[in-house]
C-alpha positions as CSV (number, residue, x, y, z in Angstrom):
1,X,4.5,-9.7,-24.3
2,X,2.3,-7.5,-21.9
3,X,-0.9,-9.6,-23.0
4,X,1.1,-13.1,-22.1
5,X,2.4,-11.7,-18.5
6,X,-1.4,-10.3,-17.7
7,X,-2.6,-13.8,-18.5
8,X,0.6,-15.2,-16.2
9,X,-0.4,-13.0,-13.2
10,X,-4.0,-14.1,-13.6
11,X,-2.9,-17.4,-13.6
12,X,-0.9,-17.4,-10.5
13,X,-3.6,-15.9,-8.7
14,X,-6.1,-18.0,-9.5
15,X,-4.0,-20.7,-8.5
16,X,-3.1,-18.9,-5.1
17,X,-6.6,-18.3,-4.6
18,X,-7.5,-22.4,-4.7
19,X,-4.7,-23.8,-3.1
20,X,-5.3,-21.3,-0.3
21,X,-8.8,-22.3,0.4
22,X,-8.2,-26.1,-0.5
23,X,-8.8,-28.5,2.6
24,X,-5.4,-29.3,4.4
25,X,-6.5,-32.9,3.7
26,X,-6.1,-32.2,0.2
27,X,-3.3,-29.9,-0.1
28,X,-0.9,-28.6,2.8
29,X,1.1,-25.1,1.9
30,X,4.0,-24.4,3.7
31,X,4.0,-22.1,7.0
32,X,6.8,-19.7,7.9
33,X,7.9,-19.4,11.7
34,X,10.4,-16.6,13.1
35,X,12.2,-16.9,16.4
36,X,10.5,-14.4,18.9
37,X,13.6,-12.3,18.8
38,X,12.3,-11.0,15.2
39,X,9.4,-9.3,16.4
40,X,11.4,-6.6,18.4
41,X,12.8,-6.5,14.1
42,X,9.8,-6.5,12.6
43,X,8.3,-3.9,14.9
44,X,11.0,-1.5,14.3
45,X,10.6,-2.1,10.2
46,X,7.2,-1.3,11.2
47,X,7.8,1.7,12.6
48,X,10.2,2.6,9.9
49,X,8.0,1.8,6.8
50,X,5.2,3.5,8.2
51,X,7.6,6.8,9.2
52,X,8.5,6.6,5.5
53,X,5.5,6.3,3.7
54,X,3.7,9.5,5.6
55,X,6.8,11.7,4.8
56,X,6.8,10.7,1.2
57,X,3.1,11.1,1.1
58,X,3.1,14.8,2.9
59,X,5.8,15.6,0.5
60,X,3.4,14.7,-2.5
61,X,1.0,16.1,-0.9
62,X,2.3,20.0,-0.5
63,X,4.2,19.2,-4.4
64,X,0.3,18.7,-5.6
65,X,-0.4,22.4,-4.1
66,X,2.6,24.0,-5.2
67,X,2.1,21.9,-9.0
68,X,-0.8,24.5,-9.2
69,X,1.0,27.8,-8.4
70,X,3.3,27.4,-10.7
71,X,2.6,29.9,-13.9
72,X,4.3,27.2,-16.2
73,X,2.3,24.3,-15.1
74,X,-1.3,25.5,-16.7
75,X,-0.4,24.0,-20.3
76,X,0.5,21.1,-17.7
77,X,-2.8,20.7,-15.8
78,X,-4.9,21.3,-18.7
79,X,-3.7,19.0,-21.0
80,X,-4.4,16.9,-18.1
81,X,-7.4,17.5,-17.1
82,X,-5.9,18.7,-13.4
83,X,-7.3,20.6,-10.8
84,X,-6.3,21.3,-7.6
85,X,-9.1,19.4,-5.5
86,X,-8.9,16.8,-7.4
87,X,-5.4,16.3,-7.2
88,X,-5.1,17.6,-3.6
89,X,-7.3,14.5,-3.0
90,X,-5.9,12.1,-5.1
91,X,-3.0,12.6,-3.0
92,X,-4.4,13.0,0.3
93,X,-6.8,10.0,0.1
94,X,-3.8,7.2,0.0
95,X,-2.5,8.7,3.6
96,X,-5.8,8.8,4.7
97,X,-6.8,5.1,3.8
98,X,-3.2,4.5,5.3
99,X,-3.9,5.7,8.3
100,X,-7.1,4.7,9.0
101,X,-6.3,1.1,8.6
102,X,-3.2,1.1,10.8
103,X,-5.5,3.0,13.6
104,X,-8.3,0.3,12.9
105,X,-5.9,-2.9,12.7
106,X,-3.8,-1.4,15.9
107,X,-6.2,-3.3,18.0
108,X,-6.1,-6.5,16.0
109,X,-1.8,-6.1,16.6
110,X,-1.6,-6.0,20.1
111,X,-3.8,-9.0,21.0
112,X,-1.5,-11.3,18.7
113,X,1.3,-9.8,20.3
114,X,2.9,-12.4,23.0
């Protein structure tokens, strides 16, 4: 079953991938609009989503510390293979890359912005 939705997923991107860069001549996909009221919505989502994933990330981010203080976890982390840098960044990296990208595409917002 696993093997058949793999090849399903592969399928529907490939076939996302051609239509999108198909000529318009050839093919036209549908566009969605929103009224201009939605933007005030969508920033506030934004805002939201954003909020949310930095406090569920600095939660997994101090949990990854404290993982390692924890007496009982050593069977844990070794039959892992964990250690605290690597989890530490493992964790940290995703908020990071996060972060970044929302600094860098900032820019990119506010010009499209009406």
């Amino acid at each position: 079953m696993r093997k058949i939705l793999s090849y399903a997923g592969l399928l529907c991107v490939i076939l996302w991938l051609v239509f999108s860069y198909l000529p318009e001549s050839m093919v036209t996909l549908g566009t969605v609009a929103f009224p201009a009221g939605a933007n005030l919505a969508f920033r506030f989502l934004l805002i939201g989503g954003v909020g949310l994933f930095l406090l569920i990330q600095a939660w997994l981010t101090v949990e990854a510390v404290g993982f390692f203080r924890s007496g009982s976890s050593r069977v844990t982390a070794k039959a892992f293979g964990l250690t605290r840098p690597r989890e530490v960044l493992l964790t940290v990296l995703p908020l990071l890359l996060t972060v970044g990208l929302a600094l860098a595409s900032r820019s990119v917002w506010a010009s499209l912005m009406p």
